[in-house]
C-alpha positions in Angstrom: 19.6 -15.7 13.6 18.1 -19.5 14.0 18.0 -21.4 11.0 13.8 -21.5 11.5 14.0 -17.4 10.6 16.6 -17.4 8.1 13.9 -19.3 6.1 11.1 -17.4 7.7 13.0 -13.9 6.6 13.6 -15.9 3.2 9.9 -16.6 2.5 8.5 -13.1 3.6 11.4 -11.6 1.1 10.5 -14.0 -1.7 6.8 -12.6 -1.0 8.0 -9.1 -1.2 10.0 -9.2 -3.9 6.9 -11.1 -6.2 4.8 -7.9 -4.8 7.4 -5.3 -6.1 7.7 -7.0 -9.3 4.0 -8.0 -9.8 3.3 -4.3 -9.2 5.8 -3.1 -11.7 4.2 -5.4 -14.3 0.9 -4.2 -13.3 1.9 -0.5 -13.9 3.2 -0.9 -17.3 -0.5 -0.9 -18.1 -0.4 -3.9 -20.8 -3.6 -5.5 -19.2 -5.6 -2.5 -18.7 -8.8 -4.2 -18.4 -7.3 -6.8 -15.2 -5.3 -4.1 -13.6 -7.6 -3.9 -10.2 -8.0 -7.7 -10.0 -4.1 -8.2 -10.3 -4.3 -6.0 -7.4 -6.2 -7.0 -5.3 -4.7 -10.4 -5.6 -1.2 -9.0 -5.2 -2.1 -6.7 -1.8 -4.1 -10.0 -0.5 -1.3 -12.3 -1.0 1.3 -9.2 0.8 -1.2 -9.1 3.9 -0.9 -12.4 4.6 3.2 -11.7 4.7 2.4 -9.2 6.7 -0.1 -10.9 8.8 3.3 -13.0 9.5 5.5 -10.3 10.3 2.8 -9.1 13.1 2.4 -12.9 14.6 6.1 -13.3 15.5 7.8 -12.0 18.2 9.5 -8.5 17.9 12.3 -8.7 15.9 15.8 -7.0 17.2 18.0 -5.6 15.1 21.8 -6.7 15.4 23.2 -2.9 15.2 21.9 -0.4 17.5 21.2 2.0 14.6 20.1 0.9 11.3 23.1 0.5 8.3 22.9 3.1 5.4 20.5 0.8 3.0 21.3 3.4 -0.1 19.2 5.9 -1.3 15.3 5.4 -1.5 13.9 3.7 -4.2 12.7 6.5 -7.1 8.7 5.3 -7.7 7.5 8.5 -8.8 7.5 6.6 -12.7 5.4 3.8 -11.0 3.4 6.5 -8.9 2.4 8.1 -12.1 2.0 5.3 -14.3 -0.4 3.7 -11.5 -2.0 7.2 -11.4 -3.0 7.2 -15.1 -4.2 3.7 -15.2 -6.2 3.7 -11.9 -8.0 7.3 -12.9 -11.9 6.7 -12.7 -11.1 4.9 -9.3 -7.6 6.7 -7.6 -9.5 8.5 -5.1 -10.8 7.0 -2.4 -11.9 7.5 1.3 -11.1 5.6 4.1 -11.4 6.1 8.1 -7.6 7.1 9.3 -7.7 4.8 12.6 -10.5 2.8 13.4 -10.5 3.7 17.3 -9.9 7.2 16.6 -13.4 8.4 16.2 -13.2 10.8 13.4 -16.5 13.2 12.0 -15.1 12.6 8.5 -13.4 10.4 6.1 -10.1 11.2 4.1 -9.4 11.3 1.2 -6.2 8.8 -0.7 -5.2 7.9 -3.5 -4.4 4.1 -4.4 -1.3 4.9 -6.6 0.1 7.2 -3.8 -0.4 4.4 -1.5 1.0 1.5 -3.7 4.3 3.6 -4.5 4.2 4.5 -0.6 4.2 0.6 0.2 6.6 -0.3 -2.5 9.2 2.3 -0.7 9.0 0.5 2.3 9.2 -2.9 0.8 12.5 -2.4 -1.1 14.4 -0.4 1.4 14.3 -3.9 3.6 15.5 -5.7 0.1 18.0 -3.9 0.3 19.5 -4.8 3.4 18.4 -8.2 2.2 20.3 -8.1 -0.7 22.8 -6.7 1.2 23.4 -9.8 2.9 21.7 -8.1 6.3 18.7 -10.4 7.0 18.1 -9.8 10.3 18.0 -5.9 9.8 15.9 -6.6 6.7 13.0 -8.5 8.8 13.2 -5.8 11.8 12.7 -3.4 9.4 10.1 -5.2 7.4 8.6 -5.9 10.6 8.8 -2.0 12.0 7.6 -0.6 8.8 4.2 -3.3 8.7 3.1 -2.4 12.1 4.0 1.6 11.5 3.2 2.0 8.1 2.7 0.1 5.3 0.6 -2.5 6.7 -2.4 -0.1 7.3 -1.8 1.7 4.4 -2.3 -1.5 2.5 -5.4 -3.0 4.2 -6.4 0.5 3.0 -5.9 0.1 -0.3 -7.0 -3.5 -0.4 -10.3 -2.8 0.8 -10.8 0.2 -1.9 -9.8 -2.3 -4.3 -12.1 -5.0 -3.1 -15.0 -2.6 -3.0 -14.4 -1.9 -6.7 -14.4 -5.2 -8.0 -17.5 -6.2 -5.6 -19.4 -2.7 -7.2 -18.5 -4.0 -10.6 -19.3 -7.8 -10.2 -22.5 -7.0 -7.4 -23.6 -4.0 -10.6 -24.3 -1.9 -7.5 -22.2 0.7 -9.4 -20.1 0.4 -11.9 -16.3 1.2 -11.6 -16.5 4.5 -13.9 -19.4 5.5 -11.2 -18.2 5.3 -7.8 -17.4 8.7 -7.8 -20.6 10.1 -8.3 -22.0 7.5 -5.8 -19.6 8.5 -3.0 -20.5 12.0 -4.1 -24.5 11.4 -3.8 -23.5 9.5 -0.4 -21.0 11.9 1.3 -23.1 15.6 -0.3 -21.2 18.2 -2.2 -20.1 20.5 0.7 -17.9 17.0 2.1 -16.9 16.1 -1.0 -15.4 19.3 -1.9 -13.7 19.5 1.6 -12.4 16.2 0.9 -10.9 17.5 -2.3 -9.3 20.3 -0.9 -7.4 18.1 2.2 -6.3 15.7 -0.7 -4.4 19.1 -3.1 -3.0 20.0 0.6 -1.5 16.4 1.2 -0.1 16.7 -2.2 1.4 19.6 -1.4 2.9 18.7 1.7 4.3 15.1 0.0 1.1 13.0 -0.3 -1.3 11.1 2.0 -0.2 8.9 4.2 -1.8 6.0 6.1 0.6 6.1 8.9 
């Protein structure tokens, strides 16, 4: 690896690392009141890492298959804790692909999403940590185009709409859902519940 990305893969996983940790604080729910504004500040400031992963060339991994990076990180504690604090505002809809014409939206939920990004994040610290830098940026890079990257614009766009209902006093934050439901009807909105239990079922949403 050139000594330009060793400090390339350096900066991203400084980035990364602030995210996971930034998160974490987040979640512990000691600031309540600032929890969707920490947010959105903390999956802005990760899109622009990502933005970098997708502007540089395609990354190739030194090993033809990828080393054992340990188990997968346990975020269900985060997933809940994220869960409870985000409640009025979890939920939100968002168009899967935006050239895939779909009828309908589906249905999220941000803490799913934020535990789903966080899993991807730290399996790439780990071969960072490991001392495995290039397979840490192919992977970051993989997992930004395949996954994570459109499951966070998701999120960061249900966040920003929050804070611009609260600030705009279009609607306030406890009643965005009974805007979206006067927007989508009762008979979508319902539907829309139901596909979110079977996702749950099945492991959760995902954006990818």
């Amino acid at each position: 690896m050139s000594d330009d990305l060793t400090d390339f893969t350096a900066e991203i996983a400084d980035q990364i690392e602030s995210f996971v940790v930034a998160v974490t604080e987040v979640a512990r729910g000691e600031e309540p009141g600032a929890a969707v504004s920490m947010l959105l500040l903390e999956v802005s400031q990760l899109m622009l890492a990502g933005g970098r992963l997708g502007a540089i060339a395609d990354v190739v991994p030194e090993e033809r298959f990828e080393p054992d990076a340990g188990p997968d990180p346990d975020v269900d504690a985060l997933r809940t804790a994220l869960s409870v604090l985000l409640e009025p505002i979890d939920v939100y809809y968002e168009v899967f692909d935006p050239y895939v014409p779909r009828p309908k939206p589906v249905a999220f939920r941000i803490s799913d999403d934020m535990a789903d990004v966080v899993t991807d994040l730290m399996h790439g610290l780990a071969h960072h940590r490991a001392g495995r830098t290039t397979e840490a940026l192919w992977w970051w890079q993989f997992s930004y185009l395949a996954n994570w990257g459109a499951t966070a614009s998701a999120v960061l766009r249900a966040l920003q709409s929050v804070v611009a209902h609260t600030r705009l006093d279009a609607v306030s934050a406890e009643g965005l859902e009974s805007a979206v439901d006067a927007a989508l009807g009762d008979e979508l909105v319902e539907e829309l519940a139901e596909q979110l239990d079977d996702a749950v079922v099945l492991g959760g949403p995902s954006a990818s």
